[in-house]
C-alpha positions in Angstrom: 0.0 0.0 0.0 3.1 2.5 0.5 6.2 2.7 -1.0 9.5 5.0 -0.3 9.4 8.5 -0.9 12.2 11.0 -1.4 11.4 14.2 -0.1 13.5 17.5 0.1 13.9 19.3 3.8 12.7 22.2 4.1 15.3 24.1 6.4 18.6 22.6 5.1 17.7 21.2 1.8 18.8 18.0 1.6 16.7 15.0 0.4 15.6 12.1 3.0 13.5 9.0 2.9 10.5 8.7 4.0 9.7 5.1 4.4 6.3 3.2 3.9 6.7 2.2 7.5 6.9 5.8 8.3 4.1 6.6 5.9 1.9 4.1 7.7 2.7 5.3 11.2 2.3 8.9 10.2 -1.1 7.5 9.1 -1.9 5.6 12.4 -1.7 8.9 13.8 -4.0 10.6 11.2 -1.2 12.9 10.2 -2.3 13.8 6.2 0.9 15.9 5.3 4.4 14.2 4.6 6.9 15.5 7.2 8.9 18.8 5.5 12.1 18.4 7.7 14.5 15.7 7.6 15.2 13.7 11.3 17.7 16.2 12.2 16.4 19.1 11.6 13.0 18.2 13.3 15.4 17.0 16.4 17.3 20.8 15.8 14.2 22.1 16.0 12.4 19.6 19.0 15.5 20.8 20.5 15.4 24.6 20.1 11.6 25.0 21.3 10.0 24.3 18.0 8.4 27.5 17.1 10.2 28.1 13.9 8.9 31.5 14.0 12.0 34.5 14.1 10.2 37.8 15.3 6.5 36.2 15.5 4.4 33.4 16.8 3.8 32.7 20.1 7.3 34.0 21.6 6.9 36.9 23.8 9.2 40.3 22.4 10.1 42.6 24.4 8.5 46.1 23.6 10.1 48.7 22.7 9.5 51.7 25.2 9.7 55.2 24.6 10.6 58.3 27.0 8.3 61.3 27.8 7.2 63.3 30.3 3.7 63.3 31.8 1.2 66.1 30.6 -0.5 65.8 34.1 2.1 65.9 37.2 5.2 66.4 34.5 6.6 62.9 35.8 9.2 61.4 33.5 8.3 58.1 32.3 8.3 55.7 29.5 5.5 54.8 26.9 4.9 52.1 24.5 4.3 54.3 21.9 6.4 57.0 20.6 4.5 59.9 21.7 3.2 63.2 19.7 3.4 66.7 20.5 -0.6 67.1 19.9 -1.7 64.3 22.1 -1.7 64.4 26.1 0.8 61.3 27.3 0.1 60.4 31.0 2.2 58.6 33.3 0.7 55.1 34.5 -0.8 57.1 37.8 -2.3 60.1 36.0 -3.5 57.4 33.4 -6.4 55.5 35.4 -7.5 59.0 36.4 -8.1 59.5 32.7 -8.8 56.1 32.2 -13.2 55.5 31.0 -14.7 53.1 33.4 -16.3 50.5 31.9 -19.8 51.4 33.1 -19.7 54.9 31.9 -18.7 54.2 28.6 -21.2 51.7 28.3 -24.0 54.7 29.8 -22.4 56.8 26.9 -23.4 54.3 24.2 -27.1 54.2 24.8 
């Protein structure tokens, strides 16, 4: 019912086999797709964390912070956007005071 297969990795390039024994476990296991990465680069990757993914996916990136000086009390502090010269920035404090509650805005709406 299966036969060998020569397929081409898809990180490093080079061809491997994929067996019918492999073909009928992956099957077992109701994979449908034939593997895309040779046995050592899906152990390099196993290995590494296996998200594949450079600058995306699940992995958490640090964000990128940005100095200014709070339009309320004049605080320094530090933003996660880079701020504009015709919008108020608030510092986290002077922020909740500014901050819409939840049930107001809702009032607002209706």
């Amino acid at each position: 019912m299966y036969t060998d297969k020569t397929l081409t990795c898809r990180d490093c390039g080079q061809t491997f086999a994929f067996t019918a024994g492999e073909q009928e476990f992956f099957a077992s296991r109701g994979f449908q797709n034939d593997p895309s990465r040779c046995t050592s680069c899906r152990a390099a990757r196993s290995q590494s964390g296996g998200s594949g993914y450079s600058g995306g996916g699940y992995e958490p990136r640090e964000r990128q912070m940005f100095p200014a000086v709070c339009s309320d009390c004049g605080k320094d502090t530090q933003v996660p956007f880079q701020p504009r010269t015709d919008r108020p920035v608030y510092c986290s404090d002077c922020f909740e005071t500014h901050r819409p509650r939840a049930d107001a805005s809702r009032g607002a709406r209706w």
